[in-house]
TIRO-499238 format. One record per residue (C-alpha): residue number from 1; x, y, z. Coordinates in pm, whole numbers, plus 50000, padded with zeros to 5 digits. Example, Ala and Ser with C-alpha at 12.3 -4.5 7.8 and 13.67 -1.06 7.14 Angstrom:
BEGIN
[r 1,[51230,49550,50780]] [r 2,[51367,49894,50714]] 
% end
This chain:
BEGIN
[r 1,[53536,33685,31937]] [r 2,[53169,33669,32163]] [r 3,[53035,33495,31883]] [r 4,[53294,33263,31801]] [r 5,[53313,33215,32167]] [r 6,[52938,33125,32231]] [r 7,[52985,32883,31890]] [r 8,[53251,32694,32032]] [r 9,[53029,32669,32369]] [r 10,[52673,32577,32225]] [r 11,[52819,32313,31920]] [r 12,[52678,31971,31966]] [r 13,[52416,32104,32257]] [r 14,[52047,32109,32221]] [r 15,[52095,32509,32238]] [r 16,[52255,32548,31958]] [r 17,[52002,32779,31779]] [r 18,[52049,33036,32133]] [r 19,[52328,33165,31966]] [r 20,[52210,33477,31824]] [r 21,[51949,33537,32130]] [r 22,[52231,33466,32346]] [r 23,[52527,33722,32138]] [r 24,[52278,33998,32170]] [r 25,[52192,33943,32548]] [r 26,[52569,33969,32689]] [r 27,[52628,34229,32433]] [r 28,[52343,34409,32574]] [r 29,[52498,34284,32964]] [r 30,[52821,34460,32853]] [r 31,[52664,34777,32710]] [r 32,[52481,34801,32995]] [r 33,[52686,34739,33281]] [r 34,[53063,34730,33159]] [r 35,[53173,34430,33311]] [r 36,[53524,34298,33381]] [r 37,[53439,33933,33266]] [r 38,[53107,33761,33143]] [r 39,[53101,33354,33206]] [r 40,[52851,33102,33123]] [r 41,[52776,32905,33346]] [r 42,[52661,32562,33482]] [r 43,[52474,32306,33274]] [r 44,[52547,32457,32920]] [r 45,[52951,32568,33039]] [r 46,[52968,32170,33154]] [r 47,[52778,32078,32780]] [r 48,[52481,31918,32947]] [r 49,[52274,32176,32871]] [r 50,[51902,31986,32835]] [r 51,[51639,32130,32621]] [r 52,[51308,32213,32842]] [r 53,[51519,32124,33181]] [r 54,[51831,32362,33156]] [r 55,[51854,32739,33200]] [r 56,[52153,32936,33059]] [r 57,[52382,33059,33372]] [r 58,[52528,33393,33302]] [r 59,[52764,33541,33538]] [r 60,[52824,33907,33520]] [r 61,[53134,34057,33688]] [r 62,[53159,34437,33787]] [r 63,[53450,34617,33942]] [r 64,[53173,34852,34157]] [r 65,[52918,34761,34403]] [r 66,[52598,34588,34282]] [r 67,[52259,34723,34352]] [r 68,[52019,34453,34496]] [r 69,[51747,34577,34175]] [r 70,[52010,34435,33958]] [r 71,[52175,34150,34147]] [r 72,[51967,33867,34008]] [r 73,[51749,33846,33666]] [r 74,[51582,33605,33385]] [r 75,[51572,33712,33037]] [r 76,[51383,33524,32755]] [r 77,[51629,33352,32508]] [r 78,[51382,33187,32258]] [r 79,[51246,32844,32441]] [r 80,[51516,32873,32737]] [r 81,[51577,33165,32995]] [r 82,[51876,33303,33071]] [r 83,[51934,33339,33476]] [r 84,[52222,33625,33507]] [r 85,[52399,33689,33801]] [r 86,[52579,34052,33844]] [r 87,[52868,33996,34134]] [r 88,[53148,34263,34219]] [r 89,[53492,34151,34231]] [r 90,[53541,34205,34603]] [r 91,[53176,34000,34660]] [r 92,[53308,33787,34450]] [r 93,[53627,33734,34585]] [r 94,[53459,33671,34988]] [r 95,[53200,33400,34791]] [r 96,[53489,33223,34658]] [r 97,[53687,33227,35021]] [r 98,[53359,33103,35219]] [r 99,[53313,32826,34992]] [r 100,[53057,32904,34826]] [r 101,[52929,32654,34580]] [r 102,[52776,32853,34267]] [r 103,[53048,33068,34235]] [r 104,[53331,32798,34285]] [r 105,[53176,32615,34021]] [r 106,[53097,32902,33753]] [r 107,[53485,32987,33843]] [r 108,[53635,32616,33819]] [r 109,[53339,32534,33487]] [r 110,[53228,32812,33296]] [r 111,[53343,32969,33006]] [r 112,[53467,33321,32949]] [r 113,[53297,33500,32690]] [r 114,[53393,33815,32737]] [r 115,[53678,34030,32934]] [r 116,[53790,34362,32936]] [r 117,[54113,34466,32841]] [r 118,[54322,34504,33094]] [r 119,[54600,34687,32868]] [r 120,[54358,34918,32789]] [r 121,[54124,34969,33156]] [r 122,[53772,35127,33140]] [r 123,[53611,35189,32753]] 
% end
């Protein structure tokens, strides 16, 4: 489905060839920290994504409190960087309620690429 998913997201952009770079990233993302729901974000979610100009928003959501050390970080995607954001739901949740722009946007924007089953909880 992630790969279908990111397909149906990067068609017609001038990202199209982050596909594979980009699969293996939030497969690594959900390996690593089991998220509830991964979301891309901003200019490529919106399909304005721009070549040279553009980063790739990834927004990471957690059901446990986030360490500062792993809050915020850029990964290499092959000519564009990927900016990922790791949020808990309750942060998340408060961000939303005070307005807060980034998060209102990745929410009302981006597009789920991943989410854990809720029928069957933790993996």
């Amino acid at each position: 489905m992630l790969r279908e998913r990111l397909r149906e997201i990067l068609r017609g952009t001038s990202a199209e060839d982050l596909e594979e770079p980009l699969e293996e990233l939030i497969g690594e993302l959900v390996r690593k920290l089991d998220p509830v729901a991964v979301v891309v974000a901003g200019s490529l979610a919106k399909g304005r994504f721009v070549r040279g100009l553009s980063d790739v928003d990834i927004l990471v959501v957690v059901d446990r409190p986030v360490r500062n050390e792993e809050r915020f970080s850029l990964a290499p995607l092959g000519g564009a960087d990927a900016e990922i954001t790791v949020v808990s739901l309750d942060e998340l949740e408060r961000a939303v309620r005070a307005g807060n722009q980034f998060y209102l946007d990745a929410l009302r924007s981006g597009k789920v690429v991943y989410a854990r089953s809720v029928a069957g909880g933790k993996r």
